[in-house]
C-alpha positions as CSV (number, residue, x, y, z in Angstrom):
1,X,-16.8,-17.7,-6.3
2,X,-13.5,-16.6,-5.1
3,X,-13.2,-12.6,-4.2
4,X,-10.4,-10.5,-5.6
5,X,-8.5,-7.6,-3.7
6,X,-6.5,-4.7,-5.4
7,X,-4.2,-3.1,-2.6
8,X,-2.6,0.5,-3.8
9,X,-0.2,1.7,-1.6
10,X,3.4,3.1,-2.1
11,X,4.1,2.0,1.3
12,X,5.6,-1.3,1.8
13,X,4.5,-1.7,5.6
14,X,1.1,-0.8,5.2
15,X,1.1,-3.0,2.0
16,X,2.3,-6.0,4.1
17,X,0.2,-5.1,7.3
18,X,-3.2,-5.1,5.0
19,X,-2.4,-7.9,3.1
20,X,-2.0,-9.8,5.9
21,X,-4.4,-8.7,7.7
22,X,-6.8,-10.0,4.9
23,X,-5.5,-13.5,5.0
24,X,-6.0,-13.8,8.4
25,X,-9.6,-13.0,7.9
26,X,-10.5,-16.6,6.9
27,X,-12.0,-15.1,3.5
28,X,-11.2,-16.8,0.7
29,X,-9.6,-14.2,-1.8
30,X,-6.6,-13.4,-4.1
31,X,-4.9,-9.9,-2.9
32,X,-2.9,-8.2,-5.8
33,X,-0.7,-5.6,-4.2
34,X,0.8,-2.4,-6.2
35,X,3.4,-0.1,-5.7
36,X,1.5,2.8,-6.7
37,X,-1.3,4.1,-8.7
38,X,0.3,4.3,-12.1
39,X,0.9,0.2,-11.5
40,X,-3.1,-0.3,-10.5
41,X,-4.1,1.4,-13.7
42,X,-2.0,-0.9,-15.9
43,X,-3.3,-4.0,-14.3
44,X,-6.4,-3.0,-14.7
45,X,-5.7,-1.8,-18.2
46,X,-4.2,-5.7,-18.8
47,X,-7.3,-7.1,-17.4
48,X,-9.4,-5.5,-19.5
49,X,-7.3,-6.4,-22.6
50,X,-7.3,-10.1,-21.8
51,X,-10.8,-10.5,-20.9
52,X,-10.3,-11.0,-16.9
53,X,-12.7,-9.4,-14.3
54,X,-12.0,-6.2,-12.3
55,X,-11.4,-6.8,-8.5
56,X,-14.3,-6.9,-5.9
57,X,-12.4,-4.5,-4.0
58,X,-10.0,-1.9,-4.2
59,X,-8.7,-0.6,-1.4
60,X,-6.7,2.7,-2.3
61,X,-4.0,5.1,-0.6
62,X,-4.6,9.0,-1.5
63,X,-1.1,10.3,-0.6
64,X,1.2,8.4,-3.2
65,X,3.8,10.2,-5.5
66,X,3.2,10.7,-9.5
67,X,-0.8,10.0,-9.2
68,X,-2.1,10.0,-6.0
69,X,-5.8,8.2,-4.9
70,X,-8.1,10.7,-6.1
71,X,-6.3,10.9,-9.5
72,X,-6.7,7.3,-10.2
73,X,-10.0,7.2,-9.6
74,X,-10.6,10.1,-12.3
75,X,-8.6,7.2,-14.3
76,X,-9.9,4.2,-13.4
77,X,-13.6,5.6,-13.9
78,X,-13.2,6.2,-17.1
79,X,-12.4,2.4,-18.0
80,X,-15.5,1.8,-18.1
81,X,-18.9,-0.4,-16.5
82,X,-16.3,-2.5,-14.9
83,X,-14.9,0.0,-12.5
84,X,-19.0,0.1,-11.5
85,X,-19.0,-3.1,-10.4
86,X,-16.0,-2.1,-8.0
87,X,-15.7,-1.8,-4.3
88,X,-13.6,1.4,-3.5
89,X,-12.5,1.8,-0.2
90,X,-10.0,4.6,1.1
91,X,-7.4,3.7,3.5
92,X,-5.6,7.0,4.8
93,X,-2.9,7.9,7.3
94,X,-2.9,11.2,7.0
95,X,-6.6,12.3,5.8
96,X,-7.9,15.8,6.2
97,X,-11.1,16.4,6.4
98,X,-11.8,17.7,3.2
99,X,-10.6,14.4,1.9
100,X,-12.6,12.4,4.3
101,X,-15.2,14.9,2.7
102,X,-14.5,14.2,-0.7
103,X,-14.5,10.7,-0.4
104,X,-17.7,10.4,1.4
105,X,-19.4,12.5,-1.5
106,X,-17.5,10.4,-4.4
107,X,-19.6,8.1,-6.3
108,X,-17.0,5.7,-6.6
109,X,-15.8,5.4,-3.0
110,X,-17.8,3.3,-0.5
111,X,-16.2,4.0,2.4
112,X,-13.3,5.7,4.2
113,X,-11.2,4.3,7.0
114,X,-8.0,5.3,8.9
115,X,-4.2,3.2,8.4
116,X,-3.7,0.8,9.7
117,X,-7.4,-1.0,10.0
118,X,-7.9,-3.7,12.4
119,X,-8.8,-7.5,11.3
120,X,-12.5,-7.6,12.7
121,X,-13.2,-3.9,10.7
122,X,-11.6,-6.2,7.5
123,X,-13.7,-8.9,8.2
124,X,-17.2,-6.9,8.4
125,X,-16.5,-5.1,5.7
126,X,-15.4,-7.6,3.2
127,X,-18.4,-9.9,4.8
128,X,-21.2,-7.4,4.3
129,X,-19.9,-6.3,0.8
130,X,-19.9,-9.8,-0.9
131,X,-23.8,-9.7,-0.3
């Protein structure tokens, strides 16, 4: 069955450089990109109303204007047993380490990497997760 990827990120370059990085990973997926984490929550929001499964994987900027990362996740847990079945991961330019703290104590995150991450970091973690 074919994987889904959410990509949050008010930066266009690091949008881009993920995204691509991703399809040249050889995995078969779709890759949803947003501009920021108001835009994630009303996908999600949309999927739910329609009936269509959260993505596998979310992989989620913390510094982003309006709501940052740790703000939408306050959100996007509270829609529900499908946000359980979610893969958060972090991606971070800038991360102190209370947020590297934070994410590695959240229940909703599953892991924390540094901007921008390289293909064969991609490809292990998207190959171990869709075990």
């Amino acid at each position: 069955m074919r994987k889904s990827i959410l990509i949050i990120d008010d930066d266009i370059v690091s949008q881009f450089a993920l995204r691509y990085t991703i399809e040249q990973s050889n995995i078969d997926c779709e890759v949803l990109v947003c501009d920021g984490a108001q835009e994630g929550l009303d996908i999600l929001s949309n999927f739910l109303k329609v009936g269509k499964d959260f993505p596998d994987f979310i992989f989620l900027d913390l510094d982003m204007p309006d709501l940052d990362g740790w703000a939408f996740l306050d959100r996007y847990h509270n829609t529900g047993d499908n946000a359980d079945r979610t893969k958060v991961f972090i991606l971070s330019t800038f991360a102190s380490s209370l947020d590297r703290n934070r994410a590695k104590h959240h229940s909703m995150v599953e892991g924390f990497y540094d901007k921008p991450i390289s293909r064969n970091s991609i490809i292990q973690l998207l190959k171990s997760k869709l075990d």
